[in-house]
TORFIMAR-803958 format. One record per residue (C-alpha): x, y, z; residue in three letters. Coordinates in steps of 0.001 Angstrom, whole numbers, plus 500000, padded with zeros to 6 digits. Layout:
<rs>
X|Y|Z|ALA
...
</rs>
This chain:
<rs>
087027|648329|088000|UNK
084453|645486|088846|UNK
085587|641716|088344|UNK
083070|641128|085648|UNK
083989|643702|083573|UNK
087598|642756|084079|UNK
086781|639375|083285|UNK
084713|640514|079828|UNK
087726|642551|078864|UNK
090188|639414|079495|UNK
087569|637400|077588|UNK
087448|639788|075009|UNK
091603|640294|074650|UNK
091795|636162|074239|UNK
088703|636173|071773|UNK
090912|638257|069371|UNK
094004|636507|069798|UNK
092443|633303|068800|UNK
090997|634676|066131|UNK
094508|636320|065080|UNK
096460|632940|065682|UNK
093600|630655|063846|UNK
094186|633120|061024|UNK
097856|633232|060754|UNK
098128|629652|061224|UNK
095105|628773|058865|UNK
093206|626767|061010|UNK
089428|626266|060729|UNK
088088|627728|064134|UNK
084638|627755|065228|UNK
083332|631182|066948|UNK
080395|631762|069299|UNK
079313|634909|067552|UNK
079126|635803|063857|UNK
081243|639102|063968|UNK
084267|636673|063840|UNK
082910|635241|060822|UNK
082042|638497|059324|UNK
086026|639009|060161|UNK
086951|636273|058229|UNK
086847|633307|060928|UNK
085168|630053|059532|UNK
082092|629318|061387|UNK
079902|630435|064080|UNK
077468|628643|066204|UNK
075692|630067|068900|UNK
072776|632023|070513|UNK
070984|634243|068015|UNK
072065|637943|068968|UNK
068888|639704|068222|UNK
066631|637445|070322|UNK
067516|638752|074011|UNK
067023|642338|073017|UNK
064011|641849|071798|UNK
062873|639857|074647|UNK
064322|643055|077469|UNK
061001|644956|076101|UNK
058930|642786|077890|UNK
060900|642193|080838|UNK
061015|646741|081018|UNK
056994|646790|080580|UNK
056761|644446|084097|UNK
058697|646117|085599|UNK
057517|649571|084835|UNK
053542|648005|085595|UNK
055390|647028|089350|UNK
056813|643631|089112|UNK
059678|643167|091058|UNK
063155|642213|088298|UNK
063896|639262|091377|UNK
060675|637652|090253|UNK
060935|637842|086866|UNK
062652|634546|085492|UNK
065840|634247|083843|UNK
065687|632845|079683|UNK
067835|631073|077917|UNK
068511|631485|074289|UNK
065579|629774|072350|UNK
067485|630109|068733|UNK
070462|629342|067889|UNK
072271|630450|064671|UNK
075226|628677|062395|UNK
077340|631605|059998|UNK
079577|629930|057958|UNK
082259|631816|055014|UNK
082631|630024|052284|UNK
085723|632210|051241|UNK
087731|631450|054450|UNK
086489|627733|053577|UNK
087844|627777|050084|UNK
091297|629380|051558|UNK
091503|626521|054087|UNK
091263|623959|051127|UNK
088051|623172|052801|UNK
084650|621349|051272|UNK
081402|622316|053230|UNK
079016|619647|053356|UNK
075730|620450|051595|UNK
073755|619260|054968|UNK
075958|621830|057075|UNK
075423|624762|054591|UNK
071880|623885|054055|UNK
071245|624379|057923|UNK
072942|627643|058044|UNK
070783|630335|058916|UNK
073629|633159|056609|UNK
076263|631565|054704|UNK
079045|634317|053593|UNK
079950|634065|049844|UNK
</rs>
């Protein structure tokens, strides 16, 4: 087994015990992806999960017209997204700010 996919299955195995102990202890948590919301997790702030896939067509069309992948350039996320669940909020005796929800690109009812 490679060390990076050891490392993304260790990564992985903490991810969902956080998410287990925030849950069991009822603490608000804040994820980098919005599966954990989806879950049941609070919030979730981070690169918008669509956006590199859609960008890998471009990189496989210069590739397949003869650029070499070493000189195409690495990106960055250019948008990221905020998830929030307003039921996990309301079980946490939580009140989102308007600003904060009004921001949110999905807000879980």
């Amino acid at each position: 087994m490679s060390i990076a996919l050891a490392d993304t299955q260790r990564n992985r195995s903490r991810s969902r015990r956080t998410f287990t102990l925030a849950a069991r202890h009822r603490l608000p948590a804040v994820y980098p992806v919005r599966l954990f919301v989806v879950a049941g997790g609070l919030l979730s702030y981070g690169p918008d999960s669509i956006g590199p896939y859609r960008r890998v067509a471009g990189y496989v069309d210069r590739i397949l017209k003869g650029e070499k992948p070493s000189d195409l350039p690495v990106q960055n996320p250019t948008k990221f997204e905020i998830v929030i669940n307003l039921r996990t909020a309301k079980a946490l005796g939580l009140d989102v700010p308007p600003t904060l929800l009004a921001r949110a690109d999905e807000v879980i009812e």
